[in-house]
BADODREN-724322 format. One record per residue (C-alpha): x, y, z; residue in three letters. Coordinates in steps of 0.02 Angstrom, whole numbers, padded with zeros to 5 digits, always signed. Example, Ala and Ser with C-alpha at 12.3 -4.5 7.8 and 13.67 -1.06 7.14 Angstrom:
! BADODREN-724322
+00615-00225+00390ALA/+00684-00053+00357SER/
//
This chain:
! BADODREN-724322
-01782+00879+01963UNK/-01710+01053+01972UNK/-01527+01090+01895UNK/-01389+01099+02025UNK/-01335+01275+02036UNK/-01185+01333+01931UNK/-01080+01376+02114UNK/-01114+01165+02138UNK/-00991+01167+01998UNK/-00809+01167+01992UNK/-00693+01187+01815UNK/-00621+01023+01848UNK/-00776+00966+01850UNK/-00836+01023+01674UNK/-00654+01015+01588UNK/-00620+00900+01463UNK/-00480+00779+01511UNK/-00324+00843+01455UNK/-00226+00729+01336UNK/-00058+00678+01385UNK/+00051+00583+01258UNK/+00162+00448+01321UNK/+00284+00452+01159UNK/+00295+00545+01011UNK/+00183+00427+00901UNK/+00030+00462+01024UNK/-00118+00538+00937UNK/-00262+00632+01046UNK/-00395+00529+01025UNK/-00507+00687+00997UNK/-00425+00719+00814UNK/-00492+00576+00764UNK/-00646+00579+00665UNK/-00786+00455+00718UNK/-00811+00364+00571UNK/-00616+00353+00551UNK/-00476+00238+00640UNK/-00293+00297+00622UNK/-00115+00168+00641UNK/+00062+00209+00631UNK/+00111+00080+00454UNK/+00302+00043+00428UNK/+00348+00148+00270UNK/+00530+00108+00304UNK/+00647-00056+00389UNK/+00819-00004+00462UNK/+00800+00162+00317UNK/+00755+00050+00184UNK/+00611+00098+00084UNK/+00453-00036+00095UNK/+00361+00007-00043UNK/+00256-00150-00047UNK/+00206-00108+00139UNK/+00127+00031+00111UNK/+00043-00035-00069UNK/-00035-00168+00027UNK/-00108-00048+00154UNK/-00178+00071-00001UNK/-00250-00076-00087UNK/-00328-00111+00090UNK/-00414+00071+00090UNK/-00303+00162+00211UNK/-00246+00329+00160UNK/-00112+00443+00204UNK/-00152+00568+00381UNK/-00080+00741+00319UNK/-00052+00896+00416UNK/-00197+00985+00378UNK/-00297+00822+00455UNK/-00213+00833+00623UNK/-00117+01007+00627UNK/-00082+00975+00808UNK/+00044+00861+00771UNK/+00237+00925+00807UNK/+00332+00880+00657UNK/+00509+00887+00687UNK/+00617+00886+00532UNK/+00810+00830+00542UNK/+00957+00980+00481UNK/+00953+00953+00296UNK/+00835+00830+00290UNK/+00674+00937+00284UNK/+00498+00842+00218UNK/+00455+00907+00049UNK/+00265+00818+00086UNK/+00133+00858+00221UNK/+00131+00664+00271UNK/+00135+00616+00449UNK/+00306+00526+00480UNK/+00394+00461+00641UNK/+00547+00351+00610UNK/+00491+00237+00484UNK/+00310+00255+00511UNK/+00166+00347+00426UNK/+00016+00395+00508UNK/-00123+00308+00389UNK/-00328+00324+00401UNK/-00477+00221+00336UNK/-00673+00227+00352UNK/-00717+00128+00528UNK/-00845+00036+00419UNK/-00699-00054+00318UNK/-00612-00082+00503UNK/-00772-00164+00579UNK/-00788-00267+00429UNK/-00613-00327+00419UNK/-00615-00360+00613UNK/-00792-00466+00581UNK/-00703-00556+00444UNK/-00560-00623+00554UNK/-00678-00650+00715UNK/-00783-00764+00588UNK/-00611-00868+00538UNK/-00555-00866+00729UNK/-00731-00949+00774UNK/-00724-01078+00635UNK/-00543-01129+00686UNK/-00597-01149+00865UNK/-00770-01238+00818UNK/-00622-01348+00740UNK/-00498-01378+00895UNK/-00650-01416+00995UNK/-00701-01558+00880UNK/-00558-01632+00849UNK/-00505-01635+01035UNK/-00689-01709+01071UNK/-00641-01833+00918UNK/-00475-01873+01002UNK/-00533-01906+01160UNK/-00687-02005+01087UNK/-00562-02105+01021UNK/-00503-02151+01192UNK/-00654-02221+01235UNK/-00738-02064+01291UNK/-00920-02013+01214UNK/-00910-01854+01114UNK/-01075-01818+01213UNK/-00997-01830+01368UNK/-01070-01717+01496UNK/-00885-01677+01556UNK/-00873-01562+01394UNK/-01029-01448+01429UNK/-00970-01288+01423UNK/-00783-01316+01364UNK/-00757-01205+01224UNK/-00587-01156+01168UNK/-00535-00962+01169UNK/-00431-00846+01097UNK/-00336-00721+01231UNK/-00245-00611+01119UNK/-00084-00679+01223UNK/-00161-00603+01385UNK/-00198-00712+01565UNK/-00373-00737+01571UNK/-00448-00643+01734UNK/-00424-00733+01899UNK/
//
């Protein structure tokens, strides 16, 4: 198959989409490194300091974004309160990374727990209703499975 010709071709149809942040805490997905996932974590409550917070999240392997990581970013400091650090801050948030092998694994972890607590609903509901007289093998629980929807409707 031949190659369409270059005049086939328009700009807009070889630009990259243009990134348009919604708020000030958006990040263009592009900065991002690929074996890297960035979140805003809460360094501060209300002004106060929280200390343990952010301990938690270095223990957890997530590490400080700094200016020379995403440059882009328009830092804004307040009259007399200029940043001394080249940390990533938005009120009362710091922009933190990790490896995406640590977030897959953690994600895994939980989806493992979410399954066993389900495999557990659906027993005990089968038990329940065994209980009234109903056969656990009952071919009116074929398929019934209980879900997690992250608080979303399921699709109609």
């Amino acid at each position: 198959m031949a190659p369409m010709p270059r005049s086939a071709t328009t700009r807009a149809q070889t630009a990259r989409p243009t990134f348009n942040p919604k708020n000030r805490r958006d990040i263009d997905p592009s900065a991002i490194p690929s074996n890297e996932e960035w979140q805003w974590k809460r360094e501060a409550t209300l002004g106060q300091p929280d200390d343990g917070n952010i301990e938690t999240h270095l223990v957890a392997g997530w590490a400080p974004v700094t200016l020379e990581d995403y440059p882009s970013f328009m830092r804004v400091s307040l009259p007399g309160r200029q940043a001394s650090d080249n940390l990533i801050r938005s009120q009362g948030l710091i922009l933190m990374k990790r490896p995406k092998e640590i977030g897959d694994a953690e994600r895994a972890e939980y989806a493992a727990i979410n399954r066993q607590i389900l495999a557990s609903v659906d027993k005990d509901r089968r038990a329940s209703v065994h209980g009234a007289g109903v056969r656990a093998d009952d071919p009116a629980f074929e398929g019934v499975r209980s879900t997690i929807d992250n608080g979303r409707f399921p699709d109609a």
